[in-house]
PQR file of N, CA, C, O and H, with PARSE charges and radii, in Angstrom:
ATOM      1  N   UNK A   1     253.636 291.111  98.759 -0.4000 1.5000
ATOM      2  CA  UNK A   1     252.697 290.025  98.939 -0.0000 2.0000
ATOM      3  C   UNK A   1     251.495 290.559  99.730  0.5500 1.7000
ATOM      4  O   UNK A   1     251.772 291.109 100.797 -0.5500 1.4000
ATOM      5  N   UNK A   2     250.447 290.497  99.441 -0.4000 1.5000
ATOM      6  CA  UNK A   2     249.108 290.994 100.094 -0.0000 2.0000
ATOM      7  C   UNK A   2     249.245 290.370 101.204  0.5500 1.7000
ATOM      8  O   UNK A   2     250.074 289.539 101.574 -0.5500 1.4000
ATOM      9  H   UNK A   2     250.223 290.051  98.575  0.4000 1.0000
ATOM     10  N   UNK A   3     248.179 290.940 101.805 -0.4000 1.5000
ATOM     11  CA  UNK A   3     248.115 290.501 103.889 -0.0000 2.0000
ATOM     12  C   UNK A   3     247.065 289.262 103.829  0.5500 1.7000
ATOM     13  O   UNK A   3     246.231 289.064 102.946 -0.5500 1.4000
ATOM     14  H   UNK A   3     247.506 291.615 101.503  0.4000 1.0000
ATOM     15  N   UNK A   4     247.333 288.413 105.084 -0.4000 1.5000
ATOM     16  CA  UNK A   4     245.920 287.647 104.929 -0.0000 2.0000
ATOM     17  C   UNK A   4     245.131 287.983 106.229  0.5500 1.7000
ATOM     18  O   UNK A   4     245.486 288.023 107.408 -0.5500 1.4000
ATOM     19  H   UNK A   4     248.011 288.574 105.802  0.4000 1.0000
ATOM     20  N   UNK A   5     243.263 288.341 105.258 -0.4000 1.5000
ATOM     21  CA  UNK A   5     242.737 288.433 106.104 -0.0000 2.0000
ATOM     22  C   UNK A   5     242.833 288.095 107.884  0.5500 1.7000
ATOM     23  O   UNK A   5     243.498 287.119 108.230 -0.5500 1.4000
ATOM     24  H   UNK A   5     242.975 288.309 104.301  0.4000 1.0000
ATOM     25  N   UNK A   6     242.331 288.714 108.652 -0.4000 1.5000
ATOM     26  CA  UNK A   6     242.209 288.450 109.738 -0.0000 2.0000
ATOM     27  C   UNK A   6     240.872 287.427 110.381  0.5500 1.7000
ATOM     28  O   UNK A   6     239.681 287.644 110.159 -0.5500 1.4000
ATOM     29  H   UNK A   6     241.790 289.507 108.370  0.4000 1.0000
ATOM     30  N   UNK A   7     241.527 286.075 111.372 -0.4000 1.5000
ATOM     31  CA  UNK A   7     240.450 284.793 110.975 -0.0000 2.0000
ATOM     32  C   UNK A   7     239.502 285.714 112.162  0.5500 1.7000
ATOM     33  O   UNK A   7     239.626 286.686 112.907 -0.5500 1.4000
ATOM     34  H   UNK A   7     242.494 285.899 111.553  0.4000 1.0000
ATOM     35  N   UNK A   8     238.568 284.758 111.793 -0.4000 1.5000
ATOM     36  CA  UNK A   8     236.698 285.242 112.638 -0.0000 2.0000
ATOM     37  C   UNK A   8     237.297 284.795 114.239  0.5500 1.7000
ATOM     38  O   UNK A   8     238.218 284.017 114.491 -0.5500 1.4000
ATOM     39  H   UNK A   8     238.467 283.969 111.188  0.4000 1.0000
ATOM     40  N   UNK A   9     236.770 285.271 114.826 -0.4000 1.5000
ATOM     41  CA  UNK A   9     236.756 284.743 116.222 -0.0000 2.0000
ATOM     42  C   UNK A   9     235.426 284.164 117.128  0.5500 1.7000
ATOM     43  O   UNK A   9     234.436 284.812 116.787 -0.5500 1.4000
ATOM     44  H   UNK A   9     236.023 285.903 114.621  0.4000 1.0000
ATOM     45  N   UNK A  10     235.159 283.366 117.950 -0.4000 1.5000
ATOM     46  CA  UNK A  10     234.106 283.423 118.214 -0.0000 2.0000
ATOM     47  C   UNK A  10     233.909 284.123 119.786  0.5500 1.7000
ATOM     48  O   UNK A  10     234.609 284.853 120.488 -0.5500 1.4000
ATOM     49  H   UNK A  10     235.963 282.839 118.227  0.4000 1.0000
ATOM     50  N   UNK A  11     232.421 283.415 119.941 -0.4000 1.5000
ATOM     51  CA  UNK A  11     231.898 285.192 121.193 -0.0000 2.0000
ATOM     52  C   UNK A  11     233.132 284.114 122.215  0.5500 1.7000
ATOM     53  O   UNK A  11     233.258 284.609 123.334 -0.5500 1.4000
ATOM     54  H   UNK A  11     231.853 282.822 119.370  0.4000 1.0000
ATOM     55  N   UNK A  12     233.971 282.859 122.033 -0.4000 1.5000
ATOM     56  CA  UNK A  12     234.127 282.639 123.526 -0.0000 2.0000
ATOM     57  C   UNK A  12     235.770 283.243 123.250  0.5500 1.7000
ATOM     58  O   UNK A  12     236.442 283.622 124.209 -0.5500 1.4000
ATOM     59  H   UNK A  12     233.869 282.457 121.123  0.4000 1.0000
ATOM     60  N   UNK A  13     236.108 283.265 122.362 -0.4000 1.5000
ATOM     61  CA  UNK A  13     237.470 283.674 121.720 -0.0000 2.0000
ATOM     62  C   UNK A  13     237.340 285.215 122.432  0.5500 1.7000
ATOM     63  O   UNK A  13     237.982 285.419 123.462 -0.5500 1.4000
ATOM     64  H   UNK A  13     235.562 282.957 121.583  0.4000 1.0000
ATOM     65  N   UNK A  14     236.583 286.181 121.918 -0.4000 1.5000
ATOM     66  CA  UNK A  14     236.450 287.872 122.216 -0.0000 2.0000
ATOM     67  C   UNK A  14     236.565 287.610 123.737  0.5500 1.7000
ATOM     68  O   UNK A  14     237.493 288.202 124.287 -0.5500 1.4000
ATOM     69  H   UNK A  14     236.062 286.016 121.081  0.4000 1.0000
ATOM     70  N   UNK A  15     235.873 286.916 124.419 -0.4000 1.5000
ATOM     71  CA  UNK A  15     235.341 286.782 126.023 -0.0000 2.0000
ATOM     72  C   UNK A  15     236.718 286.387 126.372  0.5500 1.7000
ATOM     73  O   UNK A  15     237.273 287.428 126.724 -0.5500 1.4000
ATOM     74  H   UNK A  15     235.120 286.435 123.972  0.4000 1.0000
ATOM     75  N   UNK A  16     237.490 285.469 126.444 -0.4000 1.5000
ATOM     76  CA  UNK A  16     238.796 285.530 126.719 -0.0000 2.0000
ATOM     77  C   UNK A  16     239.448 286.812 126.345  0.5500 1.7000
ATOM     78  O   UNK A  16     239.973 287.430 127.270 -0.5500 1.4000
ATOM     79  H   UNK A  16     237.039 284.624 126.158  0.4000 1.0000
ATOM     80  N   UNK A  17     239.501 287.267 125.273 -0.4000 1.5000
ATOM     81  CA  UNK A  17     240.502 287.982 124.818 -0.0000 2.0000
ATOM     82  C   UNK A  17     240.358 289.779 125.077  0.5500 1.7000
ATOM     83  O   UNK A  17     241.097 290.633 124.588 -0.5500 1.4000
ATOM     84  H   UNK A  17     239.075 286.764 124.521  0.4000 1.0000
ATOM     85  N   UNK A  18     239.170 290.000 125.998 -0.4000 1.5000
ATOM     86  CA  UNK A  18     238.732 291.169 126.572 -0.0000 2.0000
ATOM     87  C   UNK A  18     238.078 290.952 127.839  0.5500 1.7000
ATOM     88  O   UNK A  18     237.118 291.591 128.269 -0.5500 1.4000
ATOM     89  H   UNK A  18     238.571 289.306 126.395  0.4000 1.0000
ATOM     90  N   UNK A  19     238.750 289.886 128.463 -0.4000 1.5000
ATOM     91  CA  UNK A  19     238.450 289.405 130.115 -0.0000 2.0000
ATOM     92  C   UNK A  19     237.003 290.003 130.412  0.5500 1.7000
ATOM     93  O   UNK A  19     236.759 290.636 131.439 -0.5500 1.4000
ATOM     94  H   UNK A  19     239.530 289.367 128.113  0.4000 1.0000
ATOM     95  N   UNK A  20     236.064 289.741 129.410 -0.4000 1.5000
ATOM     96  CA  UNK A  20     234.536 290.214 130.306 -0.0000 2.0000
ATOM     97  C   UNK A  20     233.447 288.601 129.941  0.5500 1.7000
ATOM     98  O   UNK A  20     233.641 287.600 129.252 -0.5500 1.4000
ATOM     99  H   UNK A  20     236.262 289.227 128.576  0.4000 1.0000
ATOM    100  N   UNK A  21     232.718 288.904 130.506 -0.4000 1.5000
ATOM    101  CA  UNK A  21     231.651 287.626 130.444 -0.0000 2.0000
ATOM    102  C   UNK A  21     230.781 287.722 128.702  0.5500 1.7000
ATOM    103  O   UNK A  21     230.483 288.711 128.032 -0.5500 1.4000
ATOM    104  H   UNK A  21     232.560 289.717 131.066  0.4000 1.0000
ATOM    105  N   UNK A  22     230.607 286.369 128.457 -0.4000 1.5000
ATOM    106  CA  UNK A  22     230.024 285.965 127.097 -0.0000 2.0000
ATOM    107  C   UNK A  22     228.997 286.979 127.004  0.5500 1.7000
ATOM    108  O   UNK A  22     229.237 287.711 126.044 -0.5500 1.4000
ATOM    109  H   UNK A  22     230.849 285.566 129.001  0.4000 1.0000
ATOM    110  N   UNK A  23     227.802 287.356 127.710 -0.4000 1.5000
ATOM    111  CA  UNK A  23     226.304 287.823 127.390 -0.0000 2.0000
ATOM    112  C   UNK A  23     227.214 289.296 127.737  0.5500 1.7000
ATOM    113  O   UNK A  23     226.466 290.173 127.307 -0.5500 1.4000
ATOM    114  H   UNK A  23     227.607 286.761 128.490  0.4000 1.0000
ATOM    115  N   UNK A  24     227.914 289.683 128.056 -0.4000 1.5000
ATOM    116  CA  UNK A  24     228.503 291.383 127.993 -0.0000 2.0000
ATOM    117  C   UNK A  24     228.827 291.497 125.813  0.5500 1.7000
ATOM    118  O   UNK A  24     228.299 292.157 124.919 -0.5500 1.4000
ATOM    119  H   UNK A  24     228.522 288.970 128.406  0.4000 1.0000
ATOM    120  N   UNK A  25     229.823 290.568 125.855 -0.4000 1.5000
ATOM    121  CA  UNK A  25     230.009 290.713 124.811 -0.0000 2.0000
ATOM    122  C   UNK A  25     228.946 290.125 123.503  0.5500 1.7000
ATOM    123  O   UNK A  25     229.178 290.531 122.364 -0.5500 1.4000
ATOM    124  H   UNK A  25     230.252 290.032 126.582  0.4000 1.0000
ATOM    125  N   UNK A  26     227.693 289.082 123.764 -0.4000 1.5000
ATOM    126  CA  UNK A  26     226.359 289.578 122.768 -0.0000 2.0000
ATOM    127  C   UNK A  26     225.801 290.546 122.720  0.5500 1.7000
ATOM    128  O   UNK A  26     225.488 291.021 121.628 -0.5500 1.4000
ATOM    129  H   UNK A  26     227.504 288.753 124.689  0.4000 1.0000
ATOM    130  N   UNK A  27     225.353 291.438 124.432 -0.4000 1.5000
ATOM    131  CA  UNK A  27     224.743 292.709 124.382 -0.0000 2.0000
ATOM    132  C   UNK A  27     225.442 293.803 123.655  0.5500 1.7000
ATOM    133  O   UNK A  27     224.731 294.551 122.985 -0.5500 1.4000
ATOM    134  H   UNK A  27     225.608 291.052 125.319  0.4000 1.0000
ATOM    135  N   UNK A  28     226.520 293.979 123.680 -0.4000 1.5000
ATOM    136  CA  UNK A  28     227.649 295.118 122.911 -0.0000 2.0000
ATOM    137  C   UNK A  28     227.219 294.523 121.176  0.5500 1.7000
ATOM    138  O   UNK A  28     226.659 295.152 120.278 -0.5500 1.4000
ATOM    139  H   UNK A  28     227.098 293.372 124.225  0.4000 1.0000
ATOM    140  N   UNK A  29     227.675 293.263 121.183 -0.4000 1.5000
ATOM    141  CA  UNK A  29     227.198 293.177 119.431 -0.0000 2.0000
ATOM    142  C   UNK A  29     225.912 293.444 118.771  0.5500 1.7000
ATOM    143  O   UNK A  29     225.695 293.833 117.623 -0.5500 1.4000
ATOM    144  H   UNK A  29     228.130 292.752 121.912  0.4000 1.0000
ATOM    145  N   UNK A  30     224.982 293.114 119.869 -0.4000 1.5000
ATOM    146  CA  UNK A  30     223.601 293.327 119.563 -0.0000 2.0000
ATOM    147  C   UNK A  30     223.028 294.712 119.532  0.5500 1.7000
ATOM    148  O   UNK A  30     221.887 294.956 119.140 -0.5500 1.4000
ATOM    149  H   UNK A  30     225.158 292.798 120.802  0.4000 1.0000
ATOM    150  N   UNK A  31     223.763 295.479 119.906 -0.4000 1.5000
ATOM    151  CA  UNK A  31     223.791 297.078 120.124 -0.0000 2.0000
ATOM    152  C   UNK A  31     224.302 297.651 118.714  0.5500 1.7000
ATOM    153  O   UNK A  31     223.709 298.450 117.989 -0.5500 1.4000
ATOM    154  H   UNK A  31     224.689 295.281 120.225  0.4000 1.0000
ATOM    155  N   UNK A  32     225.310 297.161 118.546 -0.4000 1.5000
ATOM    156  CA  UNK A  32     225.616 297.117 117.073 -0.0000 2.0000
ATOM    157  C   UNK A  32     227.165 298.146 117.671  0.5500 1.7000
ATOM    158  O   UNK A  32     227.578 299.086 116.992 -0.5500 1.4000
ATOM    159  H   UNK A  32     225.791 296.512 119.135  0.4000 1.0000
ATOM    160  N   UNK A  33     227.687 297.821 118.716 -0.4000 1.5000
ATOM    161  CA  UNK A  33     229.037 298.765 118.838 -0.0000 2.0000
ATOM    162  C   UNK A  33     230.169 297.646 118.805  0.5500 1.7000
ATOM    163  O   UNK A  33     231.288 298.018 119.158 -0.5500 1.4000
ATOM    164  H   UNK A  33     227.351 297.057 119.268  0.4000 1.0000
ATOM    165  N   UNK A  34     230.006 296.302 118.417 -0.4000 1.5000
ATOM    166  CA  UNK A  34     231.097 295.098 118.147 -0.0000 2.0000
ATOM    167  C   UNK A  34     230.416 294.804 116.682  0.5500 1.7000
ATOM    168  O   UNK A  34     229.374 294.247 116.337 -0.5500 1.4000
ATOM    169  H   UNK A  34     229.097 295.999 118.130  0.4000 1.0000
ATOM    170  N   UNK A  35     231.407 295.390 116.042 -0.4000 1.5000
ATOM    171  CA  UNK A  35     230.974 294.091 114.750 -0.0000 2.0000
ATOM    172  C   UNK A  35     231.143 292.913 114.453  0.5500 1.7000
ATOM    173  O   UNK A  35     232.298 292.491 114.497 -0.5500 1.4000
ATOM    174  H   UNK A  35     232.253 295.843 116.322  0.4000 1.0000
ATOM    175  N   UNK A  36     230.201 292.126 114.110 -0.4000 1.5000
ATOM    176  CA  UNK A  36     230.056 290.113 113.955 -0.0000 2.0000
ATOM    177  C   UNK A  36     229.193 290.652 113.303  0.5500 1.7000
ATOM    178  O   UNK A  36     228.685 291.734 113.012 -0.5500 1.4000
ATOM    179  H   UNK A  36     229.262 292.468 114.075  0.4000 1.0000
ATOM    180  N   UNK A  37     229.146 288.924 113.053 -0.4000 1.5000
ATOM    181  CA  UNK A  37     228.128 288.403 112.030 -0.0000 2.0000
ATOM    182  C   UNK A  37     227.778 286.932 112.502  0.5500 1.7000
ATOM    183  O   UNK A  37     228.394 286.517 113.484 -0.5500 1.4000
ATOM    184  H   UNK A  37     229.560 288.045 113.290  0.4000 1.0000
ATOM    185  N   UNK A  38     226.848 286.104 111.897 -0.4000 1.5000
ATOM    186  CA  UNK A  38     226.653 284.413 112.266 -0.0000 2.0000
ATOM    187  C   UNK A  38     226.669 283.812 110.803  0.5500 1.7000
ATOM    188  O   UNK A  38     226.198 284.122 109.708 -0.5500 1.4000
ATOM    189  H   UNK A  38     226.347 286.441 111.099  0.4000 1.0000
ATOM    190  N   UNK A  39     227.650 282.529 111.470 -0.4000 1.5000
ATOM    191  CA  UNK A  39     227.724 281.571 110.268 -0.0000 2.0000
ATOM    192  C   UNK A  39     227.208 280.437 110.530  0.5500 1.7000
ATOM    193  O   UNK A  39     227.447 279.610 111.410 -0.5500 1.4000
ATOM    194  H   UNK A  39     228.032 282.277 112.359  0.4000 1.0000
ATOM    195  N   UNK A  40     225.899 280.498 109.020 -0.4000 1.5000
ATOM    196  CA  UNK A  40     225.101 279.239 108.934 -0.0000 2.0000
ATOM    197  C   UNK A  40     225.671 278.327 109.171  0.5500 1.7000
ATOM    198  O   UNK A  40     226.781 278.121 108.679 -0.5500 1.4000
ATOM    199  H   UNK A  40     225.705 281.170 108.305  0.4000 1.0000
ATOM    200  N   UNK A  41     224.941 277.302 110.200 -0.4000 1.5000
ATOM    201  CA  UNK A  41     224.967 275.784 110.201 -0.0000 2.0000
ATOM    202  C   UNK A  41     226.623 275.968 111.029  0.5500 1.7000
ATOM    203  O   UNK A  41     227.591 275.383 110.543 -0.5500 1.4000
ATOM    204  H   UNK A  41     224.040 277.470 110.600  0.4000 1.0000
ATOM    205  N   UNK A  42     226.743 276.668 112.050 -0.4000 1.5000
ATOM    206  CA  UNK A  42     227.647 276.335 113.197 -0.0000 2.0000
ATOM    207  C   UNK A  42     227.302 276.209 114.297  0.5500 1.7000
ATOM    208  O   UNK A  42     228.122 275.933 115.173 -0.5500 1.4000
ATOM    209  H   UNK A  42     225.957 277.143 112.444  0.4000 1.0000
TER
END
């Protein structure tokens, strides 16, 4: 049986889940060393 994808998380989900502050973890994505993405109209 195939795997199911792994669900999206959001920046407050990562921020819990790597005990550092929200704007640590935009600057790292915005750097481009976390990969995300944004979903329209959330």
């Amino acid at each position: 049986m195939p795997e199911k994808p792994n669900p999206a998380l959001t920046g407050r989900d990562v921020t819990a889940y790597l005990n550092v502050d929200e704007k640590t973890i935009y600057r790292i994505a915005q750097q481009r060393e976390l990969p995300g993405f944004k979903v329209a109209g959330a």
